[in-house]
PDBQT receptor file of N, H, CA, C and O in Angstrom, charges set to zero:
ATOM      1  N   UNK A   1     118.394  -3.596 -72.460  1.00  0.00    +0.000 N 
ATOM      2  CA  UNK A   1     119.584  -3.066 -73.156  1.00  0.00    +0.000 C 
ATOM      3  C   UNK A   1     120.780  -2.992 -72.199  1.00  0.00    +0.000 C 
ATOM      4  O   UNK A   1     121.051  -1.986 -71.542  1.00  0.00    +0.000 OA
ATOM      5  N   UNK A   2     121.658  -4.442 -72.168  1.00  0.00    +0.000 N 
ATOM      6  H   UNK A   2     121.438  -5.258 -72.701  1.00  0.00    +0.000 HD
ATOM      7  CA  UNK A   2     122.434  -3.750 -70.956  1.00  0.00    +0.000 C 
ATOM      8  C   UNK A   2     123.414  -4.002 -71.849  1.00  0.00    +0.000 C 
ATOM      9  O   UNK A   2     123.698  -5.164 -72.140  1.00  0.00    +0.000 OA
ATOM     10  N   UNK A   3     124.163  -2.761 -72.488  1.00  0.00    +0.000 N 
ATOM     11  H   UNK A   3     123.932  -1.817 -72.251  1.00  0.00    +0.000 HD
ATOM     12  CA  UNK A   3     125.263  -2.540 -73.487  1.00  0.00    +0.000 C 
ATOM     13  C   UNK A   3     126.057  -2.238 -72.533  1.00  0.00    +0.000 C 
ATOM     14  O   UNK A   3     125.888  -2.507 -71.344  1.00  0.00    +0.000 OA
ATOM     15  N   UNK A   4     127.557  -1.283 -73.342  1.00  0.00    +0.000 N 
ATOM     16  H   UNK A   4     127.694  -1.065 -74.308  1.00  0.00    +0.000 HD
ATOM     17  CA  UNK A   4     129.155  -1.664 -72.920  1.00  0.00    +0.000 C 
ATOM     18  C   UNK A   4     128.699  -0.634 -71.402  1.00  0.00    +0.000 C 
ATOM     19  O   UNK A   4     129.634  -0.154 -70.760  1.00  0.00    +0.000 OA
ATOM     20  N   UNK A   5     127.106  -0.346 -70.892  1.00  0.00    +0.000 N 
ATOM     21  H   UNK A   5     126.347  -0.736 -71.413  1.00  0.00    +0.000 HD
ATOM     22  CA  UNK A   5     127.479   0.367 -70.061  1.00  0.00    +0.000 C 
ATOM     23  C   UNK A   5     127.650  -0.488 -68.768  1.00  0.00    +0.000 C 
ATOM     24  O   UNK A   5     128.138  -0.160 -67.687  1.00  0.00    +0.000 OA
ATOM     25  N   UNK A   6     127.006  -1.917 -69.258  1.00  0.00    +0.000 N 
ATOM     26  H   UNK A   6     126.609  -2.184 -70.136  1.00  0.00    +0.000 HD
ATOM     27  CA  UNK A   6     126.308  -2.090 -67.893  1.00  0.00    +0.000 C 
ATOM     28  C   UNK A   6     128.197  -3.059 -67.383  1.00  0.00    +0.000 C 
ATOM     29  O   UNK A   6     128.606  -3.357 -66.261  1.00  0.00    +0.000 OA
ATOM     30  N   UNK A   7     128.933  -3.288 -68.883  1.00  0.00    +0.000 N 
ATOM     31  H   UNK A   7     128.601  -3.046 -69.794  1.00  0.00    +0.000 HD
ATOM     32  CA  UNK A   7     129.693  -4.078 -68.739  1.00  0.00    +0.000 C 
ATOM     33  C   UNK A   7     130.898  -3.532 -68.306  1.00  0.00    +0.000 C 
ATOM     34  O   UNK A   7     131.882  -4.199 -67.988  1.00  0.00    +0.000 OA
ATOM     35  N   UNK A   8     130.786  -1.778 -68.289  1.00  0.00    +0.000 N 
ATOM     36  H   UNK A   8     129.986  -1.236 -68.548  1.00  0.00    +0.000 HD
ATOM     37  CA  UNK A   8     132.006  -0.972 -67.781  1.00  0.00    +0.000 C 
ATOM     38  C   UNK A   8     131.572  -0.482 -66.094  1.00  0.00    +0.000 C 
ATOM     39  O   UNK A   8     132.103   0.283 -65.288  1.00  0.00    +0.000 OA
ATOM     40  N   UNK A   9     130.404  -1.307 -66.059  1.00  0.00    +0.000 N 
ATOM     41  H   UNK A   9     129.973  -1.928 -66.714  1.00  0.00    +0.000 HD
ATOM     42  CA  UNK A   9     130.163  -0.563 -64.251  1.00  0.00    +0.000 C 
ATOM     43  C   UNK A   9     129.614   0.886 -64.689  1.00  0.00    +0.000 C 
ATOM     44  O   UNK A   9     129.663   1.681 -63.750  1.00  0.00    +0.000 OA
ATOM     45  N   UNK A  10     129.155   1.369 -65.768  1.00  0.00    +0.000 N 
ATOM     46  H   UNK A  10     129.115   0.723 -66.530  1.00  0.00    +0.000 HD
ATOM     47  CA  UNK A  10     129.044   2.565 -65.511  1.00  0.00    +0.000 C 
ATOM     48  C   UNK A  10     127.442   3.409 -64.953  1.00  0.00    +0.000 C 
ATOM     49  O   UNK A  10     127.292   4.578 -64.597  1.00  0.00    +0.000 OA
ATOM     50  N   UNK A  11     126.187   2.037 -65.082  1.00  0.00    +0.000 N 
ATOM     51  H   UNK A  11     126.309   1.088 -65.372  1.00  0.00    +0.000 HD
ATOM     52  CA  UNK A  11     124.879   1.830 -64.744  1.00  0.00    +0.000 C 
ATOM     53  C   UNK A  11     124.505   2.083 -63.427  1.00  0.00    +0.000 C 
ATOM     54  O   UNK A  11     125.082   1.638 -62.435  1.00  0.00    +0.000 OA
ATOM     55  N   UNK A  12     123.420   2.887 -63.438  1.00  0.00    +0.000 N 
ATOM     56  H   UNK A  12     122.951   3.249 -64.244  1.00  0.00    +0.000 HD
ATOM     57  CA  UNK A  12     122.834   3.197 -61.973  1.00  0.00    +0.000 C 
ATOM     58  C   UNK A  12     123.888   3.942 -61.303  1.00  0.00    +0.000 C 
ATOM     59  O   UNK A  12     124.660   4.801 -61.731  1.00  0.00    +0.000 OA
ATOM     60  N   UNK A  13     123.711   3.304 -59.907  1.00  0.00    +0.000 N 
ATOM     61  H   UNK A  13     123.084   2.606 -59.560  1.00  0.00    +0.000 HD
ATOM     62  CA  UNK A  13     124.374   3.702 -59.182  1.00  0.00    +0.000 C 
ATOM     63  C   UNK A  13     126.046   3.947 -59.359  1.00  0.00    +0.000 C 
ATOM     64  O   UNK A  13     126.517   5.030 -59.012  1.00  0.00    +0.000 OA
ATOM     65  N   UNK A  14     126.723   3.120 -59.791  1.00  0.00    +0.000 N 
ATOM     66  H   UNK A  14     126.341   2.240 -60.073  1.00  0.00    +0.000 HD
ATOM     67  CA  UNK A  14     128.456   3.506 -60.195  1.00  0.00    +0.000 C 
ATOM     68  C   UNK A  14     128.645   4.519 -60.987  1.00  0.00    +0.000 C 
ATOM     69  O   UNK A  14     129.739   4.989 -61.298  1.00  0.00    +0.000 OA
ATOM     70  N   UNK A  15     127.644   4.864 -61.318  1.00  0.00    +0.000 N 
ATOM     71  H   UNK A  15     126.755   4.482 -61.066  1.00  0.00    +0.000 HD
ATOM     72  CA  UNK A  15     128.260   6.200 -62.024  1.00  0.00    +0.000 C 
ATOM     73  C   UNK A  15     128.328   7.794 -61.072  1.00  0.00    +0.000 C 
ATOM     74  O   UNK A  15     128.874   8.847 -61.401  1.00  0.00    +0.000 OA
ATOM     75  N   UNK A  16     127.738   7.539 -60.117  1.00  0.00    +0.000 N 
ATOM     76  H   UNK A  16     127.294   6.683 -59.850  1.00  0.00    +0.000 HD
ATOM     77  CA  UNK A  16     127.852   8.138 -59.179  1.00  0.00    +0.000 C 
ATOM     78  C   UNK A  16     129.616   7.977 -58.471  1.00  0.00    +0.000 C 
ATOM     79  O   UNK A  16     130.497   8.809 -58.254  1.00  0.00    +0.000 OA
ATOM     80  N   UNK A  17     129.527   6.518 -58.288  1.00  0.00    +0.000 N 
ATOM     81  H   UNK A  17     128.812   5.842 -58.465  1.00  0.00    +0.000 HD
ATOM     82  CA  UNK A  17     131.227   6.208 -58.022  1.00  0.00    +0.000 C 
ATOM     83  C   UNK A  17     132.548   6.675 -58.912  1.00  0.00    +0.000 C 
ATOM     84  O   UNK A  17     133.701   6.910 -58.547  1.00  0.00    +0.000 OA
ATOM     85  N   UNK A  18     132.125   6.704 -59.806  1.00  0.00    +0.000 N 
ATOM     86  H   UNK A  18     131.189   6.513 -60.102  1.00  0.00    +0.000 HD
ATOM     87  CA  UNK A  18     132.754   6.930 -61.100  1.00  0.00    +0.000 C 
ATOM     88  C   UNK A  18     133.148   7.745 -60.972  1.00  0.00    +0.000 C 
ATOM     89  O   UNK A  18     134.378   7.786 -60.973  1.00  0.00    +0.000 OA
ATOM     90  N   UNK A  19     132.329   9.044 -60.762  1.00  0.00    +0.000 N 
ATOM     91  H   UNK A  19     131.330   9.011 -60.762  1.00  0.00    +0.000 HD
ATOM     92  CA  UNK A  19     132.289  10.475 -60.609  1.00  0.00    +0.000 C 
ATOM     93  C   UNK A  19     133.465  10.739 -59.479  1.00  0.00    +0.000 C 
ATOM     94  O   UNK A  19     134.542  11.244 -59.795  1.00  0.00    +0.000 OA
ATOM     95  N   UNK A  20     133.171  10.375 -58.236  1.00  0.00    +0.000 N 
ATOM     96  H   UNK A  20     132.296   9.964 -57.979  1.00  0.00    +0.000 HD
ATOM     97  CA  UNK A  20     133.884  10.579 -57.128  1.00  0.00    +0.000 C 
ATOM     98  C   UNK A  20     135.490  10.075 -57.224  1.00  0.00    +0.000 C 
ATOM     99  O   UNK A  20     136.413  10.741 -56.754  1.00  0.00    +0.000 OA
ATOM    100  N   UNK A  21     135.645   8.927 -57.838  1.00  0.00    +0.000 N 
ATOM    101  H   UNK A  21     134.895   8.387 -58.220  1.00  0.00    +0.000 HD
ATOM    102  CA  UNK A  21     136.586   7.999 -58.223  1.00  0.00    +0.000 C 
ATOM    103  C   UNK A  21     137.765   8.655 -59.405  1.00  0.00    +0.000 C 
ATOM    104  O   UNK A  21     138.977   8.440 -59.383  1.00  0.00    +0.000 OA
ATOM    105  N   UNK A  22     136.999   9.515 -60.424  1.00  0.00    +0.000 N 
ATOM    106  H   UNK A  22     136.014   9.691 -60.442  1.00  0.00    +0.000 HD
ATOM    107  CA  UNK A  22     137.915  10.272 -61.687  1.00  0.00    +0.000 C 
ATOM    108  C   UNK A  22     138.082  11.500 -60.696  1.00  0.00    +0.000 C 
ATOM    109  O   UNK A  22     139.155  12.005 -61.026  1.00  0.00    +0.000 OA
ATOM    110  N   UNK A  23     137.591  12.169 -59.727  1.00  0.00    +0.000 N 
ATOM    111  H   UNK A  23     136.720  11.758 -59.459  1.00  0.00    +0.000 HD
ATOM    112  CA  UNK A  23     137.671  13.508 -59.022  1.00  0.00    +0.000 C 
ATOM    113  C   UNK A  23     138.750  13.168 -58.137  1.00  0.00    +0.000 C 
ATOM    114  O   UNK A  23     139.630  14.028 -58.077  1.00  0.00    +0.000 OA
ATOM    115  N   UNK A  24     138.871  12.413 -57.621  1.00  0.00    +0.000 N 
ATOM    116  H   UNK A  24     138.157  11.715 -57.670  1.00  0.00    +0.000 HD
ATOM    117  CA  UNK A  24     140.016  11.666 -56.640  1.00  0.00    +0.000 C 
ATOM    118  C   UNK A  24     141.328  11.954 -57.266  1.00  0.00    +0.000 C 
ATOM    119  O   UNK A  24     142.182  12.746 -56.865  1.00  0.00    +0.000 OA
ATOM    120  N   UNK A  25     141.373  10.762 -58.894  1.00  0.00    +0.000 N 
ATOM    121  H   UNK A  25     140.680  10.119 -59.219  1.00  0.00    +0.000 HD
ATOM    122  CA  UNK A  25     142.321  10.498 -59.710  1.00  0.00    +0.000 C 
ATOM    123  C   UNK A  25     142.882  12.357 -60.162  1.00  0.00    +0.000 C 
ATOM    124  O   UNK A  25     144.006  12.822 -59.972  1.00  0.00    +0.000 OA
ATOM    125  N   UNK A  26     141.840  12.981 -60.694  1.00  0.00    +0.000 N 
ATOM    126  H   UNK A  26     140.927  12.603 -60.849  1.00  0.00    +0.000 HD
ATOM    127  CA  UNK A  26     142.539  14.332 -60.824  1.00  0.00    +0.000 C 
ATOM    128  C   UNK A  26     143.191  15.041 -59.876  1.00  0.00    +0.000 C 
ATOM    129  O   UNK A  26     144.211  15.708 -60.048  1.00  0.00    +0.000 OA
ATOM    130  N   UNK A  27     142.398  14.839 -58.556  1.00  0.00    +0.000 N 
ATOM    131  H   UNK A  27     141.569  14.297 -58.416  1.00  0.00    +0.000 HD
ATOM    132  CA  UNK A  27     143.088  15.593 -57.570  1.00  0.00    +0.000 C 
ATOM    133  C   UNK A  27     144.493  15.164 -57.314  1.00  0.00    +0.000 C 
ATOM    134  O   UNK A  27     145.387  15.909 -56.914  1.00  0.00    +0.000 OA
ATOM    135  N   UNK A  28     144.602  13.914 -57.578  1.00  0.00    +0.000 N 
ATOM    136  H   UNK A  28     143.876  13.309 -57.903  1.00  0.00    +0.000 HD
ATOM    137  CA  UNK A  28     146.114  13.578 -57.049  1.00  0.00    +0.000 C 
ATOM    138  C   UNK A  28     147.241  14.001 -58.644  1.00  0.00    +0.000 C 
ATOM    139  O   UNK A  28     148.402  14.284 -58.350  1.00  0.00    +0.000 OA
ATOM    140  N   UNK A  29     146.972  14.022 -59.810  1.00  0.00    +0.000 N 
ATOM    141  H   UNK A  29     146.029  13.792 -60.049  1.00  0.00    +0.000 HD
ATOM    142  CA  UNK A  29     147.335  14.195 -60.743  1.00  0.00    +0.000 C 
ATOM    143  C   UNK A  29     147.397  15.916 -60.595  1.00  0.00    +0.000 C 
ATOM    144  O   UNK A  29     148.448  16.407 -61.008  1.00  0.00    +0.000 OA
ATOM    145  N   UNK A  30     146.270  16.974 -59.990  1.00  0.00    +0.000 N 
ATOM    146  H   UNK A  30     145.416  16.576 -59.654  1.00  0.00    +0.000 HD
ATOM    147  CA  UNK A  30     147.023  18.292 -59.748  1.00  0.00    +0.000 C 
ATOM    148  C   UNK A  30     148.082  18.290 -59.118  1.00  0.00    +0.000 C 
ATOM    149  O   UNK A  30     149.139  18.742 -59.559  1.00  0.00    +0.000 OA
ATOM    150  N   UNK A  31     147.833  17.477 -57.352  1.00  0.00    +0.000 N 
ATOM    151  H   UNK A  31     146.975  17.110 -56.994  1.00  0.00    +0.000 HD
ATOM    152  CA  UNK A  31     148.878  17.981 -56.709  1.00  0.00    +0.000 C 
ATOM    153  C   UNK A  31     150.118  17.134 -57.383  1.00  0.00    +0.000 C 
ATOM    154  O   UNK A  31     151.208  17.682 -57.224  1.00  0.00    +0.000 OA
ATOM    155  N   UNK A  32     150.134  16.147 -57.961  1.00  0.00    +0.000 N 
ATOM    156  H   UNK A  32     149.248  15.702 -58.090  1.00  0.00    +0.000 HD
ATOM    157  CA  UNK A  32     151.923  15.995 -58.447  1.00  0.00    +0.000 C 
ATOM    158  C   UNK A  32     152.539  16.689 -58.899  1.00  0.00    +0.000 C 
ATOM    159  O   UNK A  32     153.743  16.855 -58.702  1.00  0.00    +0.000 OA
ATOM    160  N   UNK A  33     151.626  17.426 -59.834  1.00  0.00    +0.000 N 
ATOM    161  H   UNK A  33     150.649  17.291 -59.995  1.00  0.00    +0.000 HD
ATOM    162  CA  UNK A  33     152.052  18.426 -60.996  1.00  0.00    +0.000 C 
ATOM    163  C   UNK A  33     152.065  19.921 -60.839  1.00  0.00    +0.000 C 
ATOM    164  O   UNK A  33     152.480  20.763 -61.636  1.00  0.00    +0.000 OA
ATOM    165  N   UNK A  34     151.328  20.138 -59.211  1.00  0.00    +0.000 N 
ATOM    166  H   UNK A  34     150.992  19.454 -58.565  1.00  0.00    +0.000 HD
ATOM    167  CA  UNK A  34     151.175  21.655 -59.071  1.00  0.00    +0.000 C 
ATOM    168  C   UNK A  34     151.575  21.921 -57.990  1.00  0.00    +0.000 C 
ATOM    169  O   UNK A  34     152.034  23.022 -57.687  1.00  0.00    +0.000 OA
ATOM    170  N   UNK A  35     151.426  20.588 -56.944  1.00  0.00    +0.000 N 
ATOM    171  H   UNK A  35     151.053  19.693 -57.190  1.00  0.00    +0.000 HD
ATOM    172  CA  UNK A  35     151.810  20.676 -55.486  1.00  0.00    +0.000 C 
ATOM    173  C   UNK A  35     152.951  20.826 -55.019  1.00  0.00    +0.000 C 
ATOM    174  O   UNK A  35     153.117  20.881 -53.801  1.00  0.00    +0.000 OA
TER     175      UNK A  35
C-alpha cells in the first residue's frame, strides 16, 4: 500500500523529518510575529 503517503515523503522515517521541519517553520513564523 504505498498511497499519497509514500508519495508525500511522509513514510517511515520522514515523518520524523517532517516533524522537526513544521517545528522549525513555526518557530520562525512565532518569532516574525512575536519577536
Amino acid at each position: 500500500m504505498s498511497s499519497k503517503w509514500d508519495i508525500e515523503g511522509l513514510s517511515g522515517n520522514n515523518l520524523e523529518f517532517w516533524e522537526v521541519k513544521m517545528e522549525a517553520i513555526l518557530m520562525e513564523i512565532v518569532k516574525k510575529n512575536f519577536g
